[in-house]
C-alpha positions in Angstrom: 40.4 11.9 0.7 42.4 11.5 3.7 42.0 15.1 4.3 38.2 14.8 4.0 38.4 12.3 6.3 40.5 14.3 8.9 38.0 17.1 8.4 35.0 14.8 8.9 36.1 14.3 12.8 36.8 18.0 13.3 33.2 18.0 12.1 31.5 15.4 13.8 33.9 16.6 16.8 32.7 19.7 16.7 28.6 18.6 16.6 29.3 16.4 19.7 31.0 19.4 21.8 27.6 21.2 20.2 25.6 18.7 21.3 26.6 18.0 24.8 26.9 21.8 25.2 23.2 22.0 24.5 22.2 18.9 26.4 24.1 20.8 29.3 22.1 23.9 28.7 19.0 21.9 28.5 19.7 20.3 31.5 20.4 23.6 33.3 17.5 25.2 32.2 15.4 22.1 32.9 17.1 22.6 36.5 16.5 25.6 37.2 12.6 25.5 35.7 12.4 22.1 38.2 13.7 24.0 41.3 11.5 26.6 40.9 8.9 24.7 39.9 9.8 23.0 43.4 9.6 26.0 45.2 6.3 27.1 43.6 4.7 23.6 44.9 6.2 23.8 48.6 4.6 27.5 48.8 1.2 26.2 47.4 1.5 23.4 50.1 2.6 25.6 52.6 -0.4 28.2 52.0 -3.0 24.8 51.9 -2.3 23.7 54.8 -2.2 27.1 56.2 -5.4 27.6 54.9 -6.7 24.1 56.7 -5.4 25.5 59.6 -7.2 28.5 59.9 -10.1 26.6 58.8 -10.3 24.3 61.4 -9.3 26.5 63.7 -11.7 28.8 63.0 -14.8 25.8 63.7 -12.6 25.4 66.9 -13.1 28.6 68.2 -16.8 29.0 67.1 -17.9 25.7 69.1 -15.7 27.3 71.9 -18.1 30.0 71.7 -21.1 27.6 71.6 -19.6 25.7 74.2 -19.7 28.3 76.7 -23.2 29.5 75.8 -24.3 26.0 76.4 -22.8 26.3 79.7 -24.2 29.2 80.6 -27.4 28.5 79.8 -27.8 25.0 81.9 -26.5 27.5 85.4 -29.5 29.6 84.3 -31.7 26.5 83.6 -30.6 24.6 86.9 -30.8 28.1 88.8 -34.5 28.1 87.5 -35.2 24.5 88.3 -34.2 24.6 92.2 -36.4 27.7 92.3 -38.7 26.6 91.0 -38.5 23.3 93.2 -38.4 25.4 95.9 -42.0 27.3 94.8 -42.9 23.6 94.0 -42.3 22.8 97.6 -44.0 26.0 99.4 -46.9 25.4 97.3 -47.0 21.2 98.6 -46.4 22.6 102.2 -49.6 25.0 101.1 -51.6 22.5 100.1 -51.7 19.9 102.9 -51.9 22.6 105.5 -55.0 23.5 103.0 -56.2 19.9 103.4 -55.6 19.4 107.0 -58.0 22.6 107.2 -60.5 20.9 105.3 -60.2 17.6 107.4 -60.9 20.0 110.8 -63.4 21.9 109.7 -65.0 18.3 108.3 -64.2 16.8 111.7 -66.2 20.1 113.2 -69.1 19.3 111.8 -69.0 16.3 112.2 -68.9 16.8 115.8 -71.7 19.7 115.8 -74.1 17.1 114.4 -73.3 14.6 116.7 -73.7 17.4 119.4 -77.0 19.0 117.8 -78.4 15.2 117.5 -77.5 15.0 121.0 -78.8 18.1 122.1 -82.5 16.9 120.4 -82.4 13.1 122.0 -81.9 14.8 125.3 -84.4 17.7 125.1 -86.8 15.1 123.4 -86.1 12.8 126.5 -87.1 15.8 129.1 -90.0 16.7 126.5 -91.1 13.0 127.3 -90.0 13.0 131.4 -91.8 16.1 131.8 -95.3 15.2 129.7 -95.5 11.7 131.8 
């Protein structure tokens, strides 16, 4: 019995060595599938946020773009409104010299009526001089 026994530790020894030896080769494995694992994530991440990048980026450049439409568009717009203030004022300037016209020529006959009514009170007084 003593030998059985002796032979039992040699045995159960011998399972323990077994066991930590595949515990270590777990652990290796589960290592190794970790770190790459690991690396697998940080490339994912790294291409994500590339990814963002380039997508906001790219809305970056395109209201850029907009942007300097925009900008070119209001020096065309203000370009067209000072003309057209311009036109706006030539056609004021127009206008009252148009009405001033208007007032003179008014004032004109005004006069010529006065001057025709005139005319008649005076020939209408020598009608009446001369008849008496």
């Amino acid at each position: 019995m003593d030998r059985a026994r002796h032979g039992e530790p040699d045995g159960l020894e011998n399972s323990l060595m077994q066991m930590i030896d595949d515990h270590h080769y777990r652990h290796l494995k589960l290592r190794a599938l970790t770190e790459e694992s690991k690396k697998d994530a940080v490339r994912s991440a790294s291409r994500v946020a590339d990814l963002l990048v380039d997508a906001v980026n790219g809305g970056v450049q395109e209201a850029f773009v907009i942007e300097k439409r925009i900008e070119m568009e209001i020096r065309a717009l203000a370009a067209a409104i000072a003309r057209f203030g311009k036109q706006t004022d030539q056609w004021l300037a127009a206008s009252h010299a148009i009405n001033t016209a208007i007032k003179e020529i008014g004032d004109f006959e005004n006069w010529m009526k006065t001057m025709e009514f005139d005319c008649r009170s005076i020939t209408a007084a020598i009608r009446n001089i001369h008849q008496s």
